[in-house]
C-alpha positions in Angstrom: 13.3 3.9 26.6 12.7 5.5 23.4 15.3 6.8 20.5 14.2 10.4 21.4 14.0 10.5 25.5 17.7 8.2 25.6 19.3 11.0 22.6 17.7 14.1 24.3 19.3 12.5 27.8 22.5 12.1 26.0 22.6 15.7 24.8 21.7 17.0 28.4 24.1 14.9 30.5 26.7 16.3 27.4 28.0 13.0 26.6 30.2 14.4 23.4 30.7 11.7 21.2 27.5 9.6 20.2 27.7 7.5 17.6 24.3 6.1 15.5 24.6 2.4 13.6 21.5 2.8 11.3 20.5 2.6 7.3 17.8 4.5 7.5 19.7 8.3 7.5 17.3 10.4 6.7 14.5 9.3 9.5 17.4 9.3 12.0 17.9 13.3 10.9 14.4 14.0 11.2 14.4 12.3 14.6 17.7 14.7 15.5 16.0 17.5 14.2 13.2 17.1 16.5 15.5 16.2 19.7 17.0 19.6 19.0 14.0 21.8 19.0 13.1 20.5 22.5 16.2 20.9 23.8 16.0 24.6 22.9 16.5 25.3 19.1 19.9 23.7 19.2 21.5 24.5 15.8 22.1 21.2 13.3 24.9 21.0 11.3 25.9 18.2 9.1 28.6 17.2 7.1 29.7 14.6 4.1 32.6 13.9 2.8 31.3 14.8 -0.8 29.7 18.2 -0.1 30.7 19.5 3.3 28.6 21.0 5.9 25.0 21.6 4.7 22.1 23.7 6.2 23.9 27.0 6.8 24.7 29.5 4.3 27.7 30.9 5.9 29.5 27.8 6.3 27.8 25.5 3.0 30.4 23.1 1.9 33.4 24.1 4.5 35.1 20.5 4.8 34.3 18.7 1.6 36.8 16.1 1.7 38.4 16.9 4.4 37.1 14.9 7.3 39.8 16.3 10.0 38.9 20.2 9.1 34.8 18.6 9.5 36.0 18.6 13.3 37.7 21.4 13.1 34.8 23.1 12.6 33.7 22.7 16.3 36.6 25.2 17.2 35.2 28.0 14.7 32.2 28.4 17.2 31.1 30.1 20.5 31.7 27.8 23.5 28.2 28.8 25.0 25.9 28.1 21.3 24.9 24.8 21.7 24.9 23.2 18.3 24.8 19.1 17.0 27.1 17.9 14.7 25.8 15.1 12.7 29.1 13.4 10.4 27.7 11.1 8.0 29.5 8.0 7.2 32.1 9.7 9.5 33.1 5.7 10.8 35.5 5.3 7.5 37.9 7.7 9.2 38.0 6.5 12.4 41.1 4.9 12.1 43.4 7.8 10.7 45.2 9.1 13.3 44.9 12.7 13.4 40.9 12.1 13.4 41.3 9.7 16.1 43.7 12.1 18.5 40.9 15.3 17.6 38.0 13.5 18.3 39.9 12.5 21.8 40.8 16.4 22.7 37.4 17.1 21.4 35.9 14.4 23.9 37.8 16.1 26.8 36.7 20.1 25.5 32.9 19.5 24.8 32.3 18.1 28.6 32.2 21.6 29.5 30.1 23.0 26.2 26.4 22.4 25.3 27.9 20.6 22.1 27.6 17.3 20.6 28.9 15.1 17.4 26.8 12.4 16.6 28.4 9.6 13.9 26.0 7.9 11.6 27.3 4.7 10.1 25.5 1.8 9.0 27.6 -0.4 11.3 29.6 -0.6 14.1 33.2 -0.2 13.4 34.8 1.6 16.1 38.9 1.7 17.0 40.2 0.6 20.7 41.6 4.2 21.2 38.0 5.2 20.8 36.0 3.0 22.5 36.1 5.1 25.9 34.8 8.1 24.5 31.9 7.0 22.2 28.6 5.8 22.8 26.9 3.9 20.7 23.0 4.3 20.5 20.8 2.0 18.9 18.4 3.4 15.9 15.4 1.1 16.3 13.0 0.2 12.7 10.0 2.0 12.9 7.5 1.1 15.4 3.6 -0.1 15.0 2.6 3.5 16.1 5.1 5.4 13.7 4.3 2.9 10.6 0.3 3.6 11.4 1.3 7.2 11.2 2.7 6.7 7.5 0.2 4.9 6.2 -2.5 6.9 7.3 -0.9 9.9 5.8 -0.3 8.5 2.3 -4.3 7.3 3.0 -5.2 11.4 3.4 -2.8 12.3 -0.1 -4.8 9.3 -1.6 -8.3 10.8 0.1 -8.9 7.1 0.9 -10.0 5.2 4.0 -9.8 1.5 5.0 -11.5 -0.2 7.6 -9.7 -0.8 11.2 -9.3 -4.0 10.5 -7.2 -4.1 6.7 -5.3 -0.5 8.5 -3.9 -3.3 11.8 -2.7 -5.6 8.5 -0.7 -3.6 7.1 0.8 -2.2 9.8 1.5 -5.9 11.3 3.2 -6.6 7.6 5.0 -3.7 7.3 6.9 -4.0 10.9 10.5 -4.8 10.4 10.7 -2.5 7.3 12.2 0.5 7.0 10.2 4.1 6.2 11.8 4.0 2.9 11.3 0.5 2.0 7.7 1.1 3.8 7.4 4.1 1.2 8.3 2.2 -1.6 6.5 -1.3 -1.6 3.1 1.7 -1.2 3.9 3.3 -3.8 4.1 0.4 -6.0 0.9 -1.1 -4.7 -0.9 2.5 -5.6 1.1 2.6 -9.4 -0.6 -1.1 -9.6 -4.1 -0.5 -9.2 -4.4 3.3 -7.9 -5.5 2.6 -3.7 -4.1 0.6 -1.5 -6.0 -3.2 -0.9 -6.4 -5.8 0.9 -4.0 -8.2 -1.6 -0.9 -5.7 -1.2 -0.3 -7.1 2.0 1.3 -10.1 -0.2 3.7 -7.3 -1.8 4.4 -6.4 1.7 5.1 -9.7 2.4 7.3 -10.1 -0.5 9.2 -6.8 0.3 9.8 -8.5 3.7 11.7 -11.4 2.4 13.4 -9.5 0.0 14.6 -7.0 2.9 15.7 -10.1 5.4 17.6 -11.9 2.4 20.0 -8.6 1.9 20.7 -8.7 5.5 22.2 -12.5 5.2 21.7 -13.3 8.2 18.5 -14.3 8.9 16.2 -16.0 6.2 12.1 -15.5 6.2 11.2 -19.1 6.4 8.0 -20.1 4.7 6.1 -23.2 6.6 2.8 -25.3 6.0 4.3 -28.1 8.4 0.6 -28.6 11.5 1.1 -30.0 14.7 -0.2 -33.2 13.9 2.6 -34.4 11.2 4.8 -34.5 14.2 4.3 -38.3 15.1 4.6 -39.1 18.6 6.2 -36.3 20.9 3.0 -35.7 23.0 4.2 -34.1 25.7 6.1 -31.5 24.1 2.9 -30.9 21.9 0.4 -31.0 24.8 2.9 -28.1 26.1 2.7 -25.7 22.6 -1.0 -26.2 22.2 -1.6 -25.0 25.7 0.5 -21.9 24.9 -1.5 -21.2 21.3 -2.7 -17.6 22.4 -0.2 -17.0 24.9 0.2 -13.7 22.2 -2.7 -12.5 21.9 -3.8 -9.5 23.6 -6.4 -11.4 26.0 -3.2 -13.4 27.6 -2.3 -10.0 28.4 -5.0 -8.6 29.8 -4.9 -11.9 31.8 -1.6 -11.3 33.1 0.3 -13.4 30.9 4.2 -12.5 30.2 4.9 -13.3 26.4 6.9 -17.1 26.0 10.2 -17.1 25.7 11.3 -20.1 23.8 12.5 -23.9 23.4 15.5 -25.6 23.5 15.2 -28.7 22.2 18.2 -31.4 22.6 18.1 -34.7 21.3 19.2 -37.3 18.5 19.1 -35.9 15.3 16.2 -36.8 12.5 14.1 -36.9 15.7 11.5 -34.0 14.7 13.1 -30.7 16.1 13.3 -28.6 13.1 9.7 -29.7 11.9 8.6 -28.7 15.2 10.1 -25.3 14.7 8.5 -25.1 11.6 5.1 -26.7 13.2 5.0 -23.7 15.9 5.4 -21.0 13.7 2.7 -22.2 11.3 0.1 -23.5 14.4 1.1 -20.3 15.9 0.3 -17.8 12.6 3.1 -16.5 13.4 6.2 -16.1 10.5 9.2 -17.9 11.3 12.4 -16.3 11.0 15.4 -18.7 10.7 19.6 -17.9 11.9 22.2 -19.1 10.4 24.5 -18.4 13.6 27.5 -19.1 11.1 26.3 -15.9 9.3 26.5 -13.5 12.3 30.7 -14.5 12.1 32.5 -12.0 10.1 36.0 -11.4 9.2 36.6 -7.6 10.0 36.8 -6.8 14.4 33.5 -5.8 15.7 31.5 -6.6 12.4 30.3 -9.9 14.1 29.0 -8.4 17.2 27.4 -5.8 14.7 25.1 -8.3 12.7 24.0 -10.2 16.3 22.5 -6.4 16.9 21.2 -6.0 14.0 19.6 -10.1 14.1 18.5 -8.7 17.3 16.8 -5.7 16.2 15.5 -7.1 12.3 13.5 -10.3 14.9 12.0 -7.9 17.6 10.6 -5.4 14.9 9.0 -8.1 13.1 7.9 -9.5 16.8 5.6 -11.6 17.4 7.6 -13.6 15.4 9.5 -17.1 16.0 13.3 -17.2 15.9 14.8 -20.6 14.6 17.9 -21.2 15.4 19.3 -24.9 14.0 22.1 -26.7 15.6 22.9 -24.0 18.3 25.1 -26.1 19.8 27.5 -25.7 16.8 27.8 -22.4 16.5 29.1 -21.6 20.4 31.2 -24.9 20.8 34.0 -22.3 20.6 32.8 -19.9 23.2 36.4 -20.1 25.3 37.4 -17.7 22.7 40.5 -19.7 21.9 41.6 -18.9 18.2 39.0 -15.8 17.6 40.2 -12.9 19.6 36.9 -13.9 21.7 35.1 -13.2 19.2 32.9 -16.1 19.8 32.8 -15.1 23.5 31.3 -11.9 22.8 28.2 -12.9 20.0 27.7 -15.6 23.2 27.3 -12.7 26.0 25.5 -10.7 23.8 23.0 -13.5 22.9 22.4 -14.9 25.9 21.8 -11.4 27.6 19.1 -10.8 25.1 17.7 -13.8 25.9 17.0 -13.6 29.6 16.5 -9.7 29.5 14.2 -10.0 26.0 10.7 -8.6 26.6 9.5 -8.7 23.0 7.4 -11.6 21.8 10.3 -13.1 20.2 9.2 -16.8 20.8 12.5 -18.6 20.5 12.7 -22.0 18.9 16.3 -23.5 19.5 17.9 -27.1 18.3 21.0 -29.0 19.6 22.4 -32.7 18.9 25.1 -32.6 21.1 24.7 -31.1 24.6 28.0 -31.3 25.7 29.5 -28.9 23.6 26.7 -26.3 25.1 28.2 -23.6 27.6 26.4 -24.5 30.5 24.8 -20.8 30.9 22.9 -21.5 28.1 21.1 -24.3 30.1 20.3 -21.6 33.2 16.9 -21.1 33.6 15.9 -17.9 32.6 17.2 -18.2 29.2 13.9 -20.7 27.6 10.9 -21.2 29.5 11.8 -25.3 28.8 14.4 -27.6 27.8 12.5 -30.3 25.9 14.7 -33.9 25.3 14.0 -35.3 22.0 15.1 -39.3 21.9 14.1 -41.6 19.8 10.7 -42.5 19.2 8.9 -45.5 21.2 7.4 -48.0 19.2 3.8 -46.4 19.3 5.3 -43.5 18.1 7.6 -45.1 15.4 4.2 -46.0 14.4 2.7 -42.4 14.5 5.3 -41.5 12.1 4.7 -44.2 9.7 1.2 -43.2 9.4 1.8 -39.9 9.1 3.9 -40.1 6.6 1.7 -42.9 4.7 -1.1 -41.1 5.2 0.5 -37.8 3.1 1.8 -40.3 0.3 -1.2 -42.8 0.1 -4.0 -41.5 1.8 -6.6 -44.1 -0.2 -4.3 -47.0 0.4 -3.6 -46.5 4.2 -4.7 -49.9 5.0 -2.9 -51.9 2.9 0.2 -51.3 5.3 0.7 -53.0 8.0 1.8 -50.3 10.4 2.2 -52.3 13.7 4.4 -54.4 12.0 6.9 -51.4 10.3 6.9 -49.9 13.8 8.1 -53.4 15.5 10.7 -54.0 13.2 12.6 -51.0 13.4 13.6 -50.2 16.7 16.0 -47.5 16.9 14.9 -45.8 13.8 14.5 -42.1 14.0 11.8 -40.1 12.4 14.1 -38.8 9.6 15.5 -42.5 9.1 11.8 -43.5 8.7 11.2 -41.1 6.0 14.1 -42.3 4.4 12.7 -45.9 4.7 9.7 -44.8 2.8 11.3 -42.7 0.1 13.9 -46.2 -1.2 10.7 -48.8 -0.7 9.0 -46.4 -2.8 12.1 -46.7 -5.3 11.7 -50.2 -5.4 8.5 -50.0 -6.6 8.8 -47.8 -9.1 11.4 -49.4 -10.3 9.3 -52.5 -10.6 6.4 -50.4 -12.4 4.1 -51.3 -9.1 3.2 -49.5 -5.9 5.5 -50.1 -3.0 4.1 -52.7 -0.1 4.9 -53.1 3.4 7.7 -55.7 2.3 9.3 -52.9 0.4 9.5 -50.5 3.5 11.1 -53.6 5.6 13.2 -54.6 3.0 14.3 -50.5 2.6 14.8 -50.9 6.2 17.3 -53.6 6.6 19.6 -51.7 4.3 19.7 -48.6 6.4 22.2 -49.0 9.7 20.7 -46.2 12.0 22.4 -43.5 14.0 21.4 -44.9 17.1 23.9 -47.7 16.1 26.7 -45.8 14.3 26.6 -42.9 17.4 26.2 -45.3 19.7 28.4 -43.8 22.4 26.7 -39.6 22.2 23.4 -41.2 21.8 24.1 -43.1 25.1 25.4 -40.0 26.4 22.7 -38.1 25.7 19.9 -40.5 27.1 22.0 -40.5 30.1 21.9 -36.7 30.5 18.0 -36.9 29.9 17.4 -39.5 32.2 18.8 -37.7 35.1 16.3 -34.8 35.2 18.5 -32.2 33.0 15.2 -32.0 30.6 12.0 -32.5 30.4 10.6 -35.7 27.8 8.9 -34.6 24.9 7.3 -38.0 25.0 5.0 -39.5 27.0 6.7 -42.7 26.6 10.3 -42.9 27.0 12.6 -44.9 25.2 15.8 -44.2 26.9 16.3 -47.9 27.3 15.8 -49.5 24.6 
């Protein structure tokens, strides 16, 4: 349901206290504005601390710093005119008590009067005593019908026209911005070069990062990683590229619901983040990646507040993928114990957006160690697949030698002797590998030569792989994976070995 149908239902069914987590204030007021005419000229009053009520002559700056007689306001007026309040920044106050105990008698006197308060706040901080009788409504970023509507308004001012094609751009790069921000990253394309063009979708870009950065929470993740440097893993590929326009608008046409996401468990250095980063980039789609550290803050509520707004910032930049690294760190702790359930509550919240999710938010999530997963996040429902990630087979141990030969010393390819790296290092993961690479390549150039295939095994007999020092969650894990929990991301299994 949209803002305006769920407010206007609000106002009719008189729920009295509604309160508005958003930045963007002055869209949200033209949004209230325009709820109020339809539901018959209500009048609009609102109040800050620093200059009172606003709007109306009669009562222009009655309550200027004085949130309590801001309420007290309500009692001034007929019972019958119905009239919204809107309180700016009114959530700062919430916790004095004589605002508290009003807005409760208020909560029980406006049931019966066409009358509601609406709080705007750019987050959710809202006391126990109050939790009963407010409703919180989400403020959604503008959509890809309201962001067309902007541009193509500046375009008329500008008395310029762009093809259909350059207009779906820009919208596509401005979703996830706010109007203002929208407003402002156009107006410093047009001071540039006097129109809008094709290259400002770049500045657009730019302004995107530079928005998702401020919210510190998720980071705009820039990826030239293919497919095909992921050595070995075909199954798990062979699944991805048959999903490679599961996006587009022909999919649905076809039918097609939008994918829902990974979760890929395995051994770490095994090649789950670079796929992350391969999907997105195969995909053209950007890549967003949590933190899930980041949505923890100190203050009560404020964590449950930025895993609404993650929420919100990934499906208005949808279709997008969400990476979310080592998930099974962040909810080891879901029992609550030591957190107030904090923890408990980003969990339920998470997971209910991720069986319920109908964006095309395309979900990419890691984990080394399985048993510190709640179990609900292995339901099905919750990713379309569970992929196991062990370590690689010889062939592919191989794979990833030559891939990562091939990038370093494409001309001299041949000169390594590839079946015999991928024999003697059994074990080895794909990260381990790399490492291999990078010290033989420190021998040599600290020998003033190129490094041989003597260098990479010699590099290799100093390195003591995970596989050996985790023996016991490695075993574990291949255990887990062996017994039909997941499904192999490679053809050939080396659970065994």
């Amino acid at each position: 349901m949209a803002f305006s149908e769920e407010f206007e239902l609000l106002l009719r069914a008189r729920y009295p206290l509604i309160y508005v987590p958003t930045l963007e204030e002055e869209r949200l007021e033209a949004a209230i504005a325009c709820s109020a005419k339809h539901q018959g000229n209500r009048a609009v009053y609102t109040w800050d601390f620093v200059d009172g009520y606003q709007g109306n002559l009669n009562d222009a700056g009655f309550g200027k710093r004085n949130p309590l007689q801001a309420l007290e306001f309500l009692d001034k007026l007929p019972a019958s005119a119905p009239a919204i309040f809107v309180l700016r920044d009114f959530h700062r106050f919430l916790d004095d008590i004589s605002i508290s105990r009003k807005l409760r008698n208020l909560a029980r006197s406006l049931k019966s009067q066409p009358k509601n308060i609406v709080i705007l706040s750019p987050q959710v901080t809202i006391p126990d005593e109050l939790g009963e009788v407010l409703t919180i409504l989400d403020f959604p970023l503008p959509n890809a019908t309201e962001i067309r509507s902007e541009i193509e308004r500046l375009l008329t001012a500008l008395g310029q026209t762009l093809d259909g094609r350059l207009l779906d751009e820009l919208v596509r790069s401005c979703q996830g911005l706010s109007i203002e921000r929208i407003r402002r990253v156009l107006a410093r394309a047009i001071a540039t070069h006097g129109e809008l063009r094709s290259e400002d979708i770049d500045l657009i870009l730019e302004e995107k990062r530079q928005t998702i950065r401020q919210t510190q929470i998720l980071d705009f993740y820039p990826t030239t990683a293919n497919i095909s440097d992921i050595g070995g893993l075909d199954n798990l590929k062979d699944w991805l590229l048959r999903r490679g326009g599961a996006f587009s608008e022909k999919a649905r046409q076809y039918g097609l619901p939008h994918p829902r996401g990974l979760l890929l468990v395995g051994i770490q250095g095994t090649g789950k983040s670079l796929t992350a980063k391969a999907i997105a980039h195969h995909w053209h789609l950007p890549l967003l990646r949590l933190d899930v550290g980041r949505l923890f803050a100190g203050l009560v509520g404020e964590s449950e507040s930025r895993t609404r707004q993650m929420i919100q910032l990934a499906e208005a930049l949808a279709p997008c993928v969400l990476w979310i690294d080592e998930i099974d760190k962040a909810f080891s702790g879901v029992d609550g114990r030591g957190d107030a359930g904090t923890t408990s509550r980003v969990f339920g919240t998470f997971i209910t957006w991720l069986a319920e999710k109908t964006s095309p938010v395309f979900v990419v999530a890691t984990a080394n160690n399985i048993q510190t997963l709640p179990p609900e996040m292995l339901r099905k429902g919750r990713f379309d697949e569970i992929f196991f990630v062990g370590l690689p087979s010889q062939a592919e141990r191989r794979a990833i030698f030559e891939v990562h030969l091939a990038r370093l010393r494409p001309s001299a390819l041949k000169q390594y002797d590839l079946d015999r790296l991928a024999y003697e290092t059994p074990d080895f993961s794909g990260a381990e590998i790399e490492q291999t690479i990078i010290e033989a390549m420190h021998i040599g150039f600290s020998q003033n030569r190129d490094f041989m295939t003597d260098d990479i095994l010699e590099a290799a007999s100093q390195i003591v792989p995970l596989a050996r020092t985790a023996q016991a969650q490695i075993q574990f894990l291949q255990e887990w994976a062996a017994a039909g929990k997941a499904r192999m991301a490679s053809r050939q299994s080396n659970l065994g070995s």
